[in-house]
PLY file of the C-alpha trace (Angstrom):
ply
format ascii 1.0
element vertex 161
property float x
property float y
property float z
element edge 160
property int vertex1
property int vertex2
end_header
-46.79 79.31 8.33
-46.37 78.00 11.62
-47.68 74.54 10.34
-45.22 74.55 7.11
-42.47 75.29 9.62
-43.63 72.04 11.58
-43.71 70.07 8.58
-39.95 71.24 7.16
-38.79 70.21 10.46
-40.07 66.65 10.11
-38.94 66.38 6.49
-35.48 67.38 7.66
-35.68 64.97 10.68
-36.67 62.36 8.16
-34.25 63.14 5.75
-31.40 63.33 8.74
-32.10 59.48 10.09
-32.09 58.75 6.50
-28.88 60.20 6.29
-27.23 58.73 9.05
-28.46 55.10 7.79
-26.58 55.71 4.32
-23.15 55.87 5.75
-23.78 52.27 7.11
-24.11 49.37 5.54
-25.49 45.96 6.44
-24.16 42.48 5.69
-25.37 41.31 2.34
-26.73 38.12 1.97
-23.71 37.56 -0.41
-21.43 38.19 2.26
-23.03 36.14 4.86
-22.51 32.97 2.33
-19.20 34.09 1.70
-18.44 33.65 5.13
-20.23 30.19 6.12
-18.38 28.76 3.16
-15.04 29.70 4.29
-15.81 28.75 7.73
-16.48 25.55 6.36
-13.46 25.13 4.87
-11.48 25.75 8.02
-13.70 22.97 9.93
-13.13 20.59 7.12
-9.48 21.00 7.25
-8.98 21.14 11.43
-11.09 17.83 11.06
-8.18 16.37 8.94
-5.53 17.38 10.94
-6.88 15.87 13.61
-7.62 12.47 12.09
-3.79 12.23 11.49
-3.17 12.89 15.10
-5.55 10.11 16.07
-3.77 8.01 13.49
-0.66 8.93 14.72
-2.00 8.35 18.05
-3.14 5.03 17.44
0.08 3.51 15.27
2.26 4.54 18.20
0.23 2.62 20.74
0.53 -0.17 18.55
4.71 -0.17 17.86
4.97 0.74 21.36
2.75 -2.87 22.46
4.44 -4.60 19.88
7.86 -3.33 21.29
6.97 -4.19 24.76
5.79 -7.94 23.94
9.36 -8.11 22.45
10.96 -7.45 25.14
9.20 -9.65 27.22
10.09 -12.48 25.48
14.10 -11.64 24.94
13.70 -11.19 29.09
12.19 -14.77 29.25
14.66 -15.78 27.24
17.63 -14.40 28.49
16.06 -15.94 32.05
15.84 -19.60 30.16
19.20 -19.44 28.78
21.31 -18.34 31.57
19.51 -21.02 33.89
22.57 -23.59 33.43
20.76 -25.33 30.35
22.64 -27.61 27.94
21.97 -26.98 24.00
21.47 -30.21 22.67
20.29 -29.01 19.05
19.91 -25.84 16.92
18.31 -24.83 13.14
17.61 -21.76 11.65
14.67 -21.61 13.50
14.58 -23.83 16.95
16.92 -24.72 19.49
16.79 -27.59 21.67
17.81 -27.05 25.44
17.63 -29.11 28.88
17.59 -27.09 31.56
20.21 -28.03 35.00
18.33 -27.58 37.86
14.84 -29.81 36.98
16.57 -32.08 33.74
13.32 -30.87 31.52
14.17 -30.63 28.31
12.38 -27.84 26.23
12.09 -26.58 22.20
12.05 -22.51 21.25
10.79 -22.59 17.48
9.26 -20.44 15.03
7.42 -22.03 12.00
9.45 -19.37 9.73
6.19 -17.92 8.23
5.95 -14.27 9.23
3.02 -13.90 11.73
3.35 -17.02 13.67
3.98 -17.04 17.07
7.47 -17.84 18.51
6.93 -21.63 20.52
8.42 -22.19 23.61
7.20 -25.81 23.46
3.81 -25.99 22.85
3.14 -22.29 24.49
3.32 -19.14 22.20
5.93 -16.97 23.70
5.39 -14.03 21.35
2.84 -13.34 18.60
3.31 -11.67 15.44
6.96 -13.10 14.64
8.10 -11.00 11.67
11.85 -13.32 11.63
13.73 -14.92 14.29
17.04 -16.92 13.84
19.42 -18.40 16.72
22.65 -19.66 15.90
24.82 -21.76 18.54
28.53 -22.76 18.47
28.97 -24.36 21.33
30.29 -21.13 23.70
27.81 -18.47 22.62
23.55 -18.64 21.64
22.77 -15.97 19.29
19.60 -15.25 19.03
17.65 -12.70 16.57
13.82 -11.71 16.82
11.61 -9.08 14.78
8.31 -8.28 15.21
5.63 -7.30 12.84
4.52 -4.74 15.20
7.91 -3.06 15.66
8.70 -1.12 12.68
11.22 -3.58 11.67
13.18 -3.23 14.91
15.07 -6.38 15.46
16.27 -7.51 18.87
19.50 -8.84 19.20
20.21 -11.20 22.30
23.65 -12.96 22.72
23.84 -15.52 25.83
26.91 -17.78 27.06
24.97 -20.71 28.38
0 1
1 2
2 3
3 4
4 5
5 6
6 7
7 8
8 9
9 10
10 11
11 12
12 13
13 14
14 15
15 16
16 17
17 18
18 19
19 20
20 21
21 22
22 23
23 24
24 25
25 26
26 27
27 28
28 29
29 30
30 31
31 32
32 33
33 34
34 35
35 36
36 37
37 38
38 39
39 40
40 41
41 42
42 43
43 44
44 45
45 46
46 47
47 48
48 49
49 50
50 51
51 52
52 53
53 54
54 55
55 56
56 57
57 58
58 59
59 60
60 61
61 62
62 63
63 64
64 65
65 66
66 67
67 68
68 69
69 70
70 71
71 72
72 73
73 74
74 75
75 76
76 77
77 78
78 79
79 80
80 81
81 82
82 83
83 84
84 85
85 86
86 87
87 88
88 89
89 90
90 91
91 92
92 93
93 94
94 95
95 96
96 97
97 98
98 99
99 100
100 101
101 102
102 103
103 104
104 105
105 106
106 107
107 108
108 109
109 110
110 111
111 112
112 113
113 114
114 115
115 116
116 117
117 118
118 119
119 120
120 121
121 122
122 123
123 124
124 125
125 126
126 127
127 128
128 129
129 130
130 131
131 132
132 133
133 134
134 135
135 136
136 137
137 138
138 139
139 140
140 141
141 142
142 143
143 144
144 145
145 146
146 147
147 148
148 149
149 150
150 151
151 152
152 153
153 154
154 155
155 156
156 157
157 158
158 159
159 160
């Protein structure tokens, strides 16, 4: 008796841990793949996102160069200009000058073919010339540059030589 006793209380510890494990459940392998392959998802799309921020990134360094060359040039300019020079010619596209205080006499040009350089005599003053026109009549130089780089930004310089 004593030994059947010993024996019921096993079953009934066996049968309690087996219990206790029923309520819980583990992950299924199912589940687990479920999981990974949203998971995946999510990484594929963060990775997007943040190849448009590098683009972005990237395209505004560029406009922002681009921008900056352009105004270097329309400061050079405005320095050339207002240097008592004497416009002895103008096209579409050039303008012939002599400057006052060394006689020198000096071309600005631009070929008119988007992506050439703007010519300050045989130098390039800019690259990347989108369009540039000047326009003289004999009190004020008007002078109008755009850059490829720029987004189409144009830059607008008027000058009383």
């Amino acid at each position: 008796m004593i030994s059947m006793r010993t024996d019921q209380r096993r079953e009934r510890r066996r049968g309690n841990r087996r219990g206790r494990n029923r309520g819980r459940r583990a992950f299924s392998l199912i589940e687990l793949i479920a999981v990974l392959i949203i998971l995946g998802i999510m990484g594929a799309l963060a990775g997007l996102g943040l190849q448009y921020i590098a683009a972005g990134f990237v395209s505004a360094r560029e406009a922002g160069s681009g921008a900056q060359d352009a105004q270097l040039a329309v400061a050079r300019l405005l320095q050339e200009f207002t240097a008592n020079c004497t416009v002895s010619g103008t096209s579409a596209t050039s303008i012939q000058y002599t400057t006052q205080h060394d006689g020198s006499n000096h071309t600005l040009s631009w070929s008119g073919t988007a992506g050439d350089p703007l010519m300050l005599d045989s130098d390039a003053l800019v690259g990347n010339v989108d369009s540039f026109a000047v326009s003289y009549d004999g009190q004020v130089m008007d002078l109008r540059l755009r850059l490829a780089e720029t987004d189409s930004v144009e830059y607008h310089l008027e000058v009383y030589p």
